[in-house]
C-alpha positions in Angstrom: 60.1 -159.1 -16.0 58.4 -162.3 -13.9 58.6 -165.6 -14.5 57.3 -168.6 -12.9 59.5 -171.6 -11.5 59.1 -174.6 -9.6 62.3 -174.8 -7.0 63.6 -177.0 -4.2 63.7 -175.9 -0.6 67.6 -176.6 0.7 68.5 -175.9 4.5 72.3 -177.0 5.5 72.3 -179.9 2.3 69.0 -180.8 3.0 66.1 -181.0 0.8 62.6 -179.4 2.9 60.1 -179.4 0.5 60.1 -180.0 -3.5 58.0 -178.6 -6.0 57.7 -175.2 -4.7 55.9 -172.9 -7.1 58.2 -169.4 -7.2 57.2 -166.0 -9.2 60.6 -164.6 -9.4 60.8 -160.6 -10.4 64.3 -158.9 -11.3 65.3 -156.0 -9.8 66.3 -152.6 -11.5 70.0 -152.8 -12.3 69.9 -148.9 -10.6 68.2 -150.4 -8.0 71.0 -153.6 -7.4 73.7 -151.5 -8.1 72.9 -148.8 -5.2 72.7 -151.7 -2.3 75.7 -153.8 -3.8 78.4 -150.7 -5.1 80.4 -151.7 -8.0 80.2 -155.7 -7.5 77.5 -156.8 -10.1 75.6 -159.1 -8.3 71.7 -160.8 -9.7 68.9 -159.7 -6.8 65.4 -160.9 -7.3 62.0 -160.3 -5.5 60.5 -163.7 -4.8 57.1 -164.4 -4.0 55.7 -167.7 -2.7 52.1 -168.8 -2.3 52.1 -171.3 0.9 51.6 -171.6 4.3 53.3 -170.7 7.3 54.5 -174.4 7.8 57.0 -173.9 5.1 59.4 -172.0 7.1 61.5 -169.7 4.8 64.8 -168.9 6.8 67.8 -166.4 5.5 70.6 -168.6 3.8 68.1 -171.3 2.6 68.8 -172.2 -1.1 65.9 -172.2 -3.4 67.4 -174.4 -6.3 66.0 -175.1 -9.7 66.7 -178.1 -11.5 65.2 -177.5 -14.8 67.3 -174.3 -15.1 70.9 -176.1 -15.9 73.7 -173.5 -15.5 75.8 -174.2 -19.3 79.1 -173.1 -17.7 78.6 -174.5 -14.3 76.7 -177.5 -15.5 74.4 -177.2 -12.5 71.3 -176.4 -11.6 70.3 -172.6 -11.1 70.5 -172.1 -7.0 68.8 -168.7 -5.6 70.1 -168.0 -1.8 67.4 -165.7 0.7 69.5 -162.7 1.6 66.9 -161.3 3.9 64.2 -162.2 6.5 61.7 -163.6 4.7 58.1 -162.3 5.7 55.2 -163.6 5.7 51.8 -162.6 5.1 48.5 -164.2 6.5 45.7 -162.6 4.9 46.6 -164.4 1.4 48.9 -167.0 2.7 52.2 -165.8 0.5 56.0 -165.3 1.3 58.0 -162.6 0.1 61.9 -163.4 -0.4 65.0 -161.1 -1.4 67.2 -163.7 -3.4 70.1 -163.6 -4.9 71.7 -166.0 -7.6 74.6 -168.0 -6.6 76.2 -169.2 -10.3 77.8 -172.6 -9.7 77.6 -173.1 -5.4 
C-alpha cells in the first residue's frame, strides 16, 4: 500500500523545510518482523522527489500534521532509521522510516 503525504522536515527541534511531498510504502510485516525480532515496530519505504539541497540525514523527523495521532493527540512523526540516499538521474531520495507514536 502507498500513500501520498505532505510532511515537515525536523533536525534537533528545528523545522528545515515544510511542505515536503512524501510517497510512503509499508513494509511486509514478514519483512519488519525479520530485522526488528519480536518488538512490533511500523517500517516504511519513503521516497522523496527533490534536490540534493534538501539534505536528508539519519534521525531527522519527517512529521505530518494533518495526520493527528487520536491517542497521542499529536501529529503523526516518521524518524529516518538509515542513510538516506540519493539519486541524481531523477532527482529523488529514498528513506527507511520508522513511526514514532507520540515523540
Amino acid at each position: 500500500m502507498s500513500e501520498d503525504l505532505t510532511v515537515v522536515h525536523k533536525r534537533n527541534g528545528d523545522t528545515l523545510k515544510s511542505g515536503i511531498a512524501l510517497q510512503l510504502d509499508n513494509r511486509e510485516s514478514v519483512e519488519q518482523n525479520y530485522y526488528t525480532g519480536a518488538q512490533p515496530i511500523f517500517r516504511f519505504d519513503g521516497y522523496v522527489l527533490g534536490p540534493k539541497s534538501l539534505d536528508f540525514r539519519q534521525s531527522d523527523l519527517l512529521v505530518d500534521p494533518g495526520d493527528i495521532d487520536p491517542i497521542t493527540n499529536t501529529a503523526t512523526e516518521y524518524r529516518i532509521v538509515n542513510r538516506p540516499e540519493f539519486f541524481s538521474p531523477d532527482q529523488h531520495w529514498e528513506l527507511l522510516l520508522d513511526w514514532n507514536r507520540g515523540n
